[in-house]
PAVO-921338 format. One record per atom (N, C-alpha, C): residue number from 0; atom name; x, y, z. Coordinates in steps of 0.001 Angstrom, whole numbers. Layout:
<site pos="NUM" site="CA" c1="X" c2="Y" c3="Z"/>
...
# end
This chain:
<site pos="0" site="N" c1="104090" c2="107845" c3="90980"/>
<site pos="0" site="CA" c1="102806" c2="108509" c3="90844"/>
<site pos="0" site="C" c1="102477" c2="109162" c3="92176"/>
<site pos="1" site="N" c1="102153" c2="109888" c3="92271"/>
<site pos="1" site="CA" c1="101614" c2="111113" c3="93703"/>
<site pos="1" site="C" c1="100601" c2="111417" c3="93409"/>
<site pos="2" site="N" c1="99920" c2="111965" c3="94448"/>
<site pos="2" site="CA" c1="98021" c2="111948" c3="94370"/>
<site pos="2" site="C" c1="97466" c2="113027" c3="93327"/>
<site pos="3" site="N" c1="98590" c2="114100" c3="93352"/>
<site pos="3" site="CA" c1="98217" c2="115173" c3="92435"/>
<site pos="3" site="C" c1="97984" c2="114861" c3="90833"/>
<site pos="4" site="N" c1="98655" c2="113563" c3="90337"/>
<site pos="4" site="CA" c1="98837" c2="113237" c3="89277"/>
<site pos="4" site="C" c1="97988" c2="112367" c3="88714"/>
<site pos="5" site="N" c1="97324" c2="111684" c3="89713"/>
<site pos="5" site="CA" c1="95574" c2="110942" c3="89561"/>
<site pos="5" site="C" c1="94863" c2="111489" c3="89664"/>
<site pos="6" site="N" c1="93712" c2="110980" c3="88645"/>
<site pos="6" site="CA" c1="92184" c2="111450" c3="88659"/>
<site pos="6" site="C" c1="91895" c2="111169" c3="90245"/>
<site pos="7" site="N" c1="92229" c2="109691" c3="90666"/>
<site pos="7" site="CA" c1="91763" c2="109187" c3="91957"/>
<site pos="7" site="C" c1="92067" c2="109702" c3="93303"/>
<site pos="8" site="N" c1="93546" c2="109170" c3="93390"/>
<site pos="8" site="CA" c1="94260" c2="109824" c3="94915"/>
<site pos="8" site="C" c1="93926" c2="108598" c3="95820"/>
<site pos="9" site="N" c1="95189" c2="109187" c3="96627"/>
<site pos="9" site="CA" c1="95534" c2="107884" c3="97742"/>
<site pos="9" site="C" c1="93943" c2="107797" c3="98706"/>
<site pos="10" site="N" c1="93129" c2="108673" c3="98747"/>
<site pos="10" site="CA" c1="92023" c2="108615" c3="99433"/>
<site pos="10" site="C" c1="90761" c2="107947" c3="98933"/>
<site pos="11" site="N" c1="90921" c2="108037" c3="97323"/>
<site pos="11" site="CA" c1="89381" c2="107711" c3="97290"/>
<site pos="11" site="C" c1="89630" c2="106184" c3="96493"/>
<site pos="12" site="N" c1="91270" c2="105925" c3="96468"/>
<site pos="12" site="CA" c1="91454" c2="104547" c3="96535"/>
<site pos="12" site="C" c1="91385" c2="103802" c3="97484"/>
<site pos="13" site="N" c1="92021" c2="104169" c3="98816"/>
<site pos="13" site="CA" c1="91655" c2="103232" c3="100071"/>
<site pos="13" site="C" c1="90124" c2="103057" c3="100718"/>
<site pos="14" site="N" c1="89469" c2="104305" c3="99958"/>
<site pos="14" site="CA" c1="87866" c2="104466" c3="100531"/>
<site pos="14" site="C" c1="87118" c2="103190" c3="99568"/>
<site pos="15" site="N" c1="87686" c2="103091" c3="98259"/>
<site pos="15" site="CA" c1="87214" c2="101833" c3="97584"/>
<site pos="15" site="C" c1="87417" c2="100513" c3="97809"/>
<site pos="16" site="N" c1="88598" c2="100589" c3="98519"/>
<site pos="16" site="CA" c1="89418" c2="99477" c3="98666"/>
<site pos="16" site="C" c1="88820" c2="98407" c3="100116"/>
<site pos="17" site="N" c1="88967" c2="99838" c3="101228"/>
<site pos="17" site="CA" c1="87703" c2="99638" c3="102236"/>
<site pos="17" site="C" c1="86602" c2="99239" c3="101938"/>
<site pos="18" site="N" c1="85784" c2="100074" c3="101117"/>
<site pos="18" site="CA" c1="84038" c2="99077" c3="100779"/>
<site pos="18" site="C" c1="84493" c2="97957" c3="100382"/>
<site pos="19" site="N" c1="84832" c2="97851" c3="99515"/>
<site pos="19" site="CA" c1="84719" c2="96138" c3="99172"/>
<site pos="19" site="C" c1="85581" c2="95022" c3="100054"/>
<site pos="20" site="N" c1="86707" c2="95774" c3="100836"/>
<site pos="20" site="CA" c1="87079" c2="94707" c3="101650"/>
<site pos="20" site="C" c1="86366" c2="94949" c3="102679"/>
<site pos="21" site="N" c1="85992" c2="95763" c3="103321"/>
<site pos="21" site="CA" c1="85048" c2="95443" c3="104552"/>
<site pos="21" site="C" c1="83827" c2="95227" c3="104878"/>
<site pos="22" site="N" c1="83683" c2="94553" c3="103425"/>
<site pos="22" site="CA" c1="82099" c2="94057" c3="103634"/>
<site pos="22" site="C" c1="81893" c2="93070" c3="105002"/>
<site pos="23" site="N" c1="80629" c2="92131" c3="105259"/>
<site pos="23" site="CA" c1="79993" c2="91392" c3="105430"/>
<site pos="23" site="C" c1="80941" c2="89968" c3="105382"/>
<site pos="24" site="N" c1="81473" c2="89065" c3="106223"/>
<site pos="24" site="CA" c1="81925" c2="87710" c3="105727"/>
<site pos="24" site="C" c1="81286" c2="87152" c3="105056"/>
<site pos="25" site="N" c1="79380" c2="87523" c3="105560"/>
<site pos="25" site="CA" c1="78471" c2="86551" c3="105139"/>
<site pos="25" site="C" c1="78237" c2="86449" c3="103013"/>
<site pos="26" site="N" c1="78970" c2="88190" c3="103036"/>
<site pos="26" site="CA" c1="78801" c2="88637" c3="101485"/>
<site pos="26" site="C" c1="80204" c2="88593" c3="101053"/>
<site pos="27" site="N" c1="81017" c2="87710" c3="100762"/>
<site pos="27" site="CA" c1="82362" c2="87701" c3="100360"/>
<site pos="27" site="C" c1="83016" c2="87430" c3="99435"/>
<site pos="28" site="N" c1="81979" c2="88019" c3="98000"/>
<site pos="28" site="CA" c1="82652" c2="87665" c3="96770"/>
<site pos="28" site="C" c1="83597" c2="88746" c3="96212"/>
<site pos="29" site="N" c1="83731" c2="89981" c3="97014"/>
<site pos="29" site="CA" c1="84989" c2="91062" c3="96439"/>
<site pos="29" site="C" c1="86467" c2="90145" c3="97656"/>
<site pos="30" site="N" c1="86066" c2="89590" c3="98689"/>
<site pos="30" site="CA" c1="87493" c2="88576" c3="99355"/>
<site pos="30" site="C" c1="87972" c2="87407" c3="98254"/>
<site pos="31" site="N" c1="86461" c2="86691" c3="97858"/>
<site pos="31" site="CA" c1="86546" c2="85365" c3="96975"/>
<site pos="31" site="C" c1="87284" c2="85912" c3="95622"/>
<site pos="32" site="N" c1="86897" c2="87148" c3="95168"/>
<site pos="32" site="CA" c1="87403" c2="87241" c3="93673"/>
<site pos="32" site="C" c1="89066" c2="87533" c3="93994"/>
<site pos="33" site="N" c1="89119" c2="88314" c3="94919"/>
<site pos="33" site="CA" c1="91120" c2="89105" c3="94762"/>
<site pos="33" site="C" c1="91386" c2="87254" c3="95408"/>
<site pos="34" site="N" c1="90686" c2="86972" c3="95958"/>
<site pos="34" site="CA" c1="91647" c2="85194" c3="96682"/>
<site pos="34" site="C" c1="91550" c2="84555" c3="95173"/>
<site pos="35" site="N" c1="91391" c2="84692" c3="94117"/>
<site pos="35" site="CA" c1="90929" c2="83756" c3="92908"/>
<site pos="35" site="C" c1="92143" c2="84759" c3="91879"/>
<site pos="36" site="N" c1="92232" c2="85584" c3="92240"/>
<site pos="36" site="CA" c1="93513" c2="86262" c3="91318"/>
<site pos="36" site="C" c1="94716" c2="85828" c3="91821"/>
<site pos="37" site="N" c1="94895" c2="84718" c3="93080"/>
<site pos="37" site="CA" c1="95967" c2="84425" c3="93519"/>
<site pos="37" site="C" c1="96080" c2="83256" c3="93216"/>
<site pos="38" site="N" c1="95605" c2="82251" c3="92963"/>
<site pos="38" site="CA" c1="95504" c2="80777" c3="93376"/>
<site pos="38" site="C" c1="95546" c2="80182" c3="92091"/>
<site pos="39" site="N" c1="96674" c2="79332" c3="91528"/>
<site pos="39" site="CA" c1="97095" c2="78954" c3="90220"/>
<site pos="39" site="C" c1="96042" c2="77870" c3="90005"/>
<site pos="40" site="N" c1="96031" c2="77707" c3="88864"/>
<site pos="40" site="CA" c1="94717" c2="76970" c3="88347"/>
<site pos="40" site="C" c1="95704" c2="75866" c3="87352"/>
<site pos="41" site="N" c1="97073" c2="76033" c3="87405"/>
<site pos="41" site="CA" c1="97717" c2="74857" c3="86416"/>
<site pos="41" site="C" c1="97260" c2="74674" c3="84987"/>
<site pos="42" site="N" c1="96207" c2="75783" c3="84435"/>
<site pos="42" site="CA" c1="96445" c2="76017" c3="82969"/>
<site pos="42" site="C" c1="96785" c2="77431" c3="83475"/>
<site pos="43" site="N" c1="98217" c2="77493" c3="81859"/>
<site pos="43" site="CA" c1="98849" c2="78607" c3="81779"/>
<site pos="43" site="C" c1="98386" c2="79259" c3="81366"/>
<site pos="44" site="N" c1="97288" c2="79168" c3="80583"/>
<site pos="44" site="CA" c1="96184" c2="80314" c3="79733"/>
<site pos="44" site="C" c1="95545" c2="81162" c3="80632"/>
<site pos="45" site="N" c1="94919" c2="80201" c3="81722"/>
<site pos="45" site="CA" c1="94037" c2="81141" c3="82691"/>
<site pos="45" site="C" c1="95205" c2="81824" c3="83597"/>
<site pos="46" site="N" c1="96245" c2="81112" c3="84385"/>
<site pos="46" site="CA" c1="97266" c2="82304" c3="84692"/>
<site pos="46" site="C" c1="97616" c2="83113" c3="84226"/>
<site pos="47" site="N" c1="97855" c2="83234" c3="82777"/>
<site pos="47" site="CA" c1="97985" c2="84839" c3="82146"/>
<site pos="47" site="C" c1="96967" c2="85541" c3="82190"/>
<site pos="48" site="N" c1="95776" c2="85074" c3="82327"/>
<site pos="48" site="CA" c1="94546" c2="85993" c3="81997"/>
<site pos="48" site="C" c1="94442" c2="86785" c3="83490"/>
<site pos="49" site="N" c1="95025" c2="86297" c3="84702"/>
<site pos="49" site="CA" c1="94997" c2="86202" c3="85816"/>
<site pos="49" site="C" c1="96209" c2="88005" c3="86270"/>
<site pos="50" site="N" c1="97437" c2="87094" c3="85393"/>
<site pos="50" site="CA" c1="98267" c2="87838" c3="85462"/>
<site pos="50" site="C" c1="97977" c2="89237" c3="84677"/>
<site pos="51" site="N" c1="97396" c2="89175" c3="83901"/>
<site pos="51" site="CA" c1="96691" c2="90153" c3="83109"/>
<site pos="51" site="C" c1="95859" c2="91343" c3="83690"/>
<site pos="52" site="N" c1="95070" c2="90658" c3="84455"/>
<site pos="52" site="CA" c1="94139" c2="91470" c3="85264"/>
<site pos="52" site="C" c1="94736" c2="92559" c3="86365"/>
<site pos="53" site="N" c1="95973" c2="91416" c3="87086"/>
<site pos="53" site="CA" c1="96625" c2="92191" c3="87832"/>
<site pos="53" site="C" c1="97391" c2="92989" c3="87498"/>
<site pos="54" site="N" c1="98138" c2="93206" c3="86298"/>
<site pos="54" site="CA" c1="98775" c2="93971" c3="85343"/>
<site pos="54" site="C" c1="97777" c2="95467" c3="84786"/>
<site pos="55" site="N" c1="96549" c2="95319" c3="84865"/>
<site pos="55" site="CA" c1="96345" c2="96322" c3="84338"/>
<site pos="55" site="C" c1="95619" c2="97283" c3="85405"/>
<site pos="56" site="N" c1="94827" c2="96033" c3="86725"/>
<site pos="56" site="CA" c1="95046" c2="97081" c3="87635"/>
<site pos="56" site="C" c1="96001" c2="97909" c3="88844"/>
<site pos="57" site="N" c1="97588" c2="97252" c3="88243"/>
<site pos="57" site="CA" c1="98600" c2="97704" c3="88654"/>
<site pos="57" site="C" c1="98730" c2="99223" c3="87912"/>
<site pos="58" site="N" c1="98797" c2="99115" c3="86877"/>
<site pos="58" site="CA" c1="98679" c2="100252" c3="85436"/>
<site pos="58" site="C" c1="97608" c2="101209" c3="85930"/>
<site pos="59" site="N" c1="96338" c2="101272" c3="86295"/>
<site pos="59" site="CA" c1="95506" c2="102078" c3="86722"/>
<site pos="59" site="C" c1="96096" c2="103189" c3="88238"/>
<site pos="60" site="N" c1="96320" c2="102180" c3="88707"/>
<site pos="60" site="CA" c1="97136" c2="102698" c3="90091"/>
<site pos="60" site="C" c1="98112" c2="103408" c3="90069"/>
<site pos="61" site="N" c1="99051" c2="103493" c3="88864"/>
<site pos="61" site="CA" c1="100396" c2="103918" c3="88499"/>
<site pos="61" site="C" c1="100624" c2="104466" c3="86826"/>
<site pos="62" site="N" c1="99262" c2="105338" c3="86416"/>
<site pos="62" site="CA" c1="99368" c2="105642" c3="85010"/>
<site pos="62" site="C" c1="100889" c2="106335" c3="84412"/>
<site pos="63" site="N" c1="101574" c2="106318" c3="85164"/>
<site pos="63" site="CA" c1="103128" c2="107212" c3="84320"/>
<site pos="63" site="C" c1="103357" c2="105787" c3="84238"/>
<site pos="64" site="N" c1="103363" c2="104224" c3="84520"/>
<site pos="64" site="CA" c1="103880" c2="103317" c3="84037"/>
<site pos="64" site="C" c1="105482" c2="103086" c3="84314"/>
<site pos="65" site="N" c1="106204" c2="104026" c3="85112"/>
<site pos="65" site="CA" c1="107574" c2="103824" c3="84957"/>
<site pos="65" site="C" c1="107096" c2="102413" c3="86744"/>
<site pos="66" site="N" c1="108201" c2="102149" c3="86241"/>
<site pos="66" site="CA" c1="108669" c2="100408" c3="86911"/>
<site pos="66" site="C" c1="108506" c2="101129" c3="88915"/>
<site pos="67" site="N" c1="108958" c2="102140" c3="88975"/>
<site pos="67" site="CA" c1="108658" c2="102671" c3="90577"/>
<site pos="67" site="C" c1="107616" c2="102595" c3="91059"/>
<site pos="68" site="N" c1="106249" c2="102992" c3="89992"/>
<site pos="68" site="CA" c1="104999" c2="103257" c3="90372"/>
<site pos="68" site="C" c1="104313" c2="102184" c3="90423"/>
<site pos="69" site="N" c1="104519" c2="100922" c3="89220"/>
<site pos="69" site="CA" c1="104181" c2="99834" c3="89411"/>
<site pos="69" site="C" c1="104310" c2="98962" c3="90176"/>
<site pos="70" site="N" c1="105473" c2="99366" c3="90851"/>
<site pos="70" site="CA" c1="105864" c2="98497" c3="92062"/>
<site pos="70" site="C" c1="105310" c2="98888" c3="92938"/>
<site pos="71" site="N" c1="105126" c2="99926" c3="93165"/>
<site pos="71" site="CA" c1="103950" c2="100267" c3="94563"/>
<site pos="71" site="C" c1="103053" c2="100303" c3="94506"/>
<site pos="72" site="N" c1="102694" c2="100507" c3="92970"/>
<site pos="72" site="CA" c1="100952" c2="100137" c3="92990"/>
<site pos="72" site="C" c1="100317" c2="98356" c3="93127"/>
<site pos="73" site="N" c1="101737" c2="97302" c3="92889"/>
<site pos="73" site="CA" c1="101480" c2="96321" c3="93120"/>
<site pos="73" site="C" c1="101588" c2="95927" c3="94589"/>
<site pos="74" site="N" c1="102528" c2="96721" c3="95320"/>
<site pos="74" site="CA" c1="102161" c2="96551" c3="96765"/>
<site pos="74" site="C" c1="101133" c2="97056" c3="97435"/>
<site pos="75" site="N" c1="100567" c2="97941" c3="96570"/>
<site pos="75" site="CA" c1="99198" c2="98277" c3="97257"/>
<site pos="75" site="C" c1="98184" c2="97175" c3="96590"/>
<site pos="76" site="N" c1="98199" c2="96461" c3="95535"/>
<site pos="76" site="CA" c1="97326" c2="95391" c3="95741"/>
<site pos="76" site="C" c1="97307" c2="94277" c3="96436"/>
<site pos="77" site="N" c1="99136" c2="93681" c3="96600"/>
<site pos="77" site="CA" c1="99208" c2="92968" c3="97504"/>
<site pos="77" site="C" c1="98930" c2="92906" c3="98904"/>
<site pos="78" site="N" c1="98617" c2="94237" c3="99560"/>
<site pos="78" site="CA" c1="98090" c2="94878" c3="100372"/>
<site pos="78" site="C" c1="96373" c2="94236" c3="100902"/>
<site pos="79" site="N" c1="95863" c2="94611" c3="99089"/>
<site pos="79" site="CA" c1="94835" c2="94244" c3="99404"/>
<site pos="79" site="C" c1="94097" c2="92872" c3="99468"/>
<site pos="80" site="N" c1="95113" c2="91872" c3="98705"/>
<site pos="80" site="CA" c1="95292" c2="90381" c3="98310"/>
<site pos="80" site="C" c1="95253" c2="89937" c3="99961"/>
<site pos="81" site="N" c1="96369" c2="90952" c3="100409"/>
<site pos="81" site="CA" c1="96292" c2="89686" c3="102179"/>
<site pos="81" site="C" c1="95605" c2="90232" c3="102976"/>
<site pos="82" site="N" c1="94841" c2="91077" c3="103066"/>
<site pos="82" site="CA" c1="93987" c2="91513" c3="104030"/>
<site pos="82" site="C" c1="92872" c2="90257" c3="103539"/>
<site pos="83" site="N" c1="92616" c2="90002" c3="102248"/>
<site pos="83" site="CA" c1="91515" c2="89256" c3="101544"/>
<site pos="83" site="C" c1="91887" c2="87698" c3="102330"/>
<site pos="84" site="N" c1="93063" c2="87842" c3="102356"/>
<site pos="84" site="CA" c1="93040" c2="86309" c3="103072"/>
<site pos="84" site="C" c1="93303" c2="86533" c3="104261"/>
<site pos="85" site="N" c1="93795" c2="87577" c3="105232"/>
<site pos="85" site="CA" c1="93793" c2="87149" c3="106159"/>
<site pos="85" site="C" c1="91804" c2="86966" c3="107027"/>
<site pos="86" site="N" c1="91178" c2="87728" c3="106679"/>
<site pos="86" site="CA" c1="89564" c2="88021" c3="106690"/>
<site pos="86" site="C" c1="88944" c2="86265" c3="106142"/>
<site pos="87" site="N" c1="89255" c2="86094" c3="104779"/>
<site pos="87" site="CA" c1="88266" c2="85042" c3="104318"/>
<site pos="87" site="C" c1="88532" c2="84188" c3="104955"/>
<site pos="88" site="N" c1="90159" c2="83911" c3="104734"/>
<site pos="88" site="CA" c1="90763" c2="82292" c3="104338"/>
<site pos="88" site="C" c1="91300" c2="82013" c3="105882"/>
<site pos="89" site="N" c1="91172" c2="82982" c3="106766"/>
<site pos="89" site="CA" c1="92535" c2="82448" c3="108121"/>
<site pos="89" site="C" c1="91412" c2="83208" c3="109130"/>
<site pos="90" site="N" c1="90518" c2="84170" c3="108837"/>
<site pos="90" site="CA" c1="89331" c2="84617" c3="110145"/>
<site pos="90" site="C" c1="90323" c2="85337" c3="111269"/>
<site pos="91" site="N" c1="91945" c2="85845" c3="110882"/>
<site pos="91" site="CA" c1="92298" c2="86372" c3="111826"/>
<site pos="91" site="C" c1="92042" c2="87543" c3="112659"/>
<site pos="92" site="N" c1="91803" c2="87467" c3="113936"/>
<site pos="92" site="CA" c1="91075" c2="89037" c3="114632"/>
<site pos="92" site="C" c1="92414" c2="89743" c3="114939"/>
<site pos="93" site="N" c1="92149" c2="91030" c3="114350"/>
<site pos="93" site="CA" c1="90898" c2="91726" c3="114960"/>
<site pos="93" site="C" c1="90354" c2="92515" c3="113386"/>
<site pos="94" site="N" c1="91490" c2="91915" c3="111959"/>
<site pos="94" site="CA" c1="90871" c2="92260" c3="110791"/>
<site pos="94" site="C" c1="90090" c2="91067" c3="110120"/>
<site pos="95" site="N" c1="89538" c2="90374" c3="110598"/>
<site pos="95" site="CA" c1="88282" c2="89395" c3="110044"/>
<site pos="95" site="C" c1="87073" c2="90063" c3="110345"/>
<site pos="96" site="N" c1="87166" c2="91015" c3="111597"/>
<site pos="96" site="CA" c1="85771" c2="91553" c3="111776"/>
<site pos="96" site="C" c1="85995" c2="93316" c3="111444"/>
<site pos="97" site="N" c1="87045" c2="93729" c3="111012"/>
<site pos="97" site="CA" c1="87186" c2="95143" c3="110691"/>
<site pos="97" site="C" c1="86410" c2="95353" c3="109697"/>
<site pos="98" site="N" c1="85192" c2="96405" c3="109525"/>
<site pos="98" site="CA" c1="84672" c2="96850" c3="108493"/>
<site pos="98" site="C" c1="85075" c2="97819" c3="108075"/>
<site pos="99" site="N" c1="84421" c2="98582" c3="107324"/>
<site pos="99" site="CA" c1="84529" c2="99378" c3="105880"/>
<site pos="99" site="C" c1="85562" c2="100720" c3="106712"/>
<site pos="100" site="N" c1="84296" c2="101317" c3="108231"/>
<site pos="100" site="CA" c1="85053" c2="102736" c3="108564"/>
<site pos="100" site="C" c1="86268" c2="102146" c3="109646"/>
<site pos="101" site="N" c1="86669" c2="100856" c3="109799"/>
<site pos="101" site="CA" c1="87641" c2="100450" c3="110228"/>
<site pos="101" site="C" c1="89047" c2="100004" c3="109472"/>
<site pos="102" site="N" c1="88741" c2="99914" c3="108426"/>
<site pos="102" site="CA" c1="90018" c2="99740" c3="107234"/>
<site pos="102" site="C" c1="90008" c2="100953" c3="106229"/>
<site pos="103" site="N" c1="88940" c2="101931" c3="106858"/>
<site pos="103" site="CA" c1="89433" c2="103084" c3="105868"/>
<site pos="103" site="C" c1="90827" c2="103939" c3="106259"/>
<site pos="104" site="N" c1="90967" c2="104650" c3="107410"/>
<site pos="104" site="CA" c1="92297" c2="105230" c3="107692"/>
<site pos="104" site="C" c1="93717" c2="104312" c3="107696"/>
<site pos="105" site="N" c1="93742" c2="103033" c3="107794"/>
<site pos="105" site="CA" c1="94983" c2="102692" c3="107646"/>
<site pos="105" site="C" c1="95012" c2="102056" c3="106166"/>
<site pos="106" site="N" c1="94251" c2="101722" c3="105704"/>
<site pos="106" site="CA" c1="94570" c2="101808" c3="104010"/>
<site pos="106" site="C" c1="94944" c2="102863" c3="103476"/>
<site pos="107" site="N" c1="94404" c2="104390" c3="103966"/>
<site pos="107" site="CA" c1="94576" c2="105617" c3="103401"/>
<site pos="107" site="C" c1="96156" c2="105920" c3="103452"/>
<site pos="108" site="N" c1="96550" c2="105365" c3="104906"/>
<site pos="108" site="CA" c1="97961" c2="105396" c3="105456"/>
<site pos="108" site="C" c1="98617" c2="104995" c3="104166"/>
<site pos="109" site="N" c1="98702" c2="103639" c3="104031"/>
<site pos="109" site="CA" c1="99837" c2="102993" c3="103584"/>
<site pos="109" site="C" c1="99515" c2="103050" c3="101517"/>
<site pos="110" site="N" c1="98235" c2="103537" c3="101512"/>
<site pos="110" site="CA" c1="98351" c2="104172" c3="100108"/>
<site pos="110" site="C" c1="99225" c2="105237" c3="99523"/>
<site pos="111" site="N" c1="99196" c2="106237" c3="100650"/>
<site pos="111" site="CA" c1="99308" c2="107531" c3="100306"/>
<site pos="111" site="C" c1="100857" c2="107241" c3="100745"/>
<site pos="112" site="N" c1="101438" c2="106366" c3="101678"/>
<site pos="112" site="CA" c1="102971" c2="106471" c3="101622"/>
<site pos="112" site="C" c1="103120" c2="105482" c3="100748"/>
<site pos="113" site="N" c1="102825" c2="104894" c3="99810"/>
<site pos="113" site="CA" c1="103016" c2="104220" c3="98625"/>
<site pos="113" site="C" c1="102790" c2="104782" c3="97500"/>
<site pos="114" site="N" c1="101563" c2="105772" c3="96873"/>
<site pos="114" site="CA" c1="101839" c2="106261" c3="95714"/>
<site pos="114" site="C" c1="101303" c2="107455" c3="95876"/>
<site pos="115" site="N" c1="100899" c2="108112" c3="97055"/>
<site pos="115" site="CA" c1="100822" c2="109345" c3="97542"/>
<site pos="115" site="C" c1="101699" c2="110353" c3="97427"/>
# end
């Protein structure tokens, strides 16, 4: 998928991706929810529902669906999965305190050389 081929584009995905990860620690339920799409719960029902979620916003990221796009659109969530922990769960500096216009250009980076 390449930017021309989304409604969205590698820009106004990392600009989304930024707001909600660079909120506030004090406000951290867009860190708490992607840390809760990771963390097995030992019923298999709710892991599929889990796996599900991430499946379809892999699919959003990569609408031609061929197996290339999905794969980078899942590294761009995994992307956004460990920034979520390195911020919530580990407080590592100097991205625990990076906000919104501080994780916007290098998300834009590694979007746009991922499905850009």
């Amino acid at each position: 998928m390449r930017a021309e081929a989304t409604a969205t584009g590698p820009g106004k995905i990392a600009a989304r991706l930024a707001h909600r990860l660079g909120g506030s620690l004090d406000d951290r339920r867009h860190l708490d929810a992607l840390l809760l799409l990771i963390r097995s719960s030992g019923d298999e029902r709710i892991d599929e529902l889990r796996r599900d979620v991430l499946r379809s916003l892999s699919e959003k990221l990569a609408p031609d669906g061929t197996d290339d796009a999905l794969l980078r659109a899942q590294i761009v969530l995994a992307t956004a999965v460990g920034i979520s922990l390195l911020k919530a769960a580990l407080g590592l500096e100097p991205i625990a305190s990076a906000g919104e216009d501080d994780l916007r250009e290098p998300l834009e980076d590694a979007t746009r050389a991922l499905i850009g």
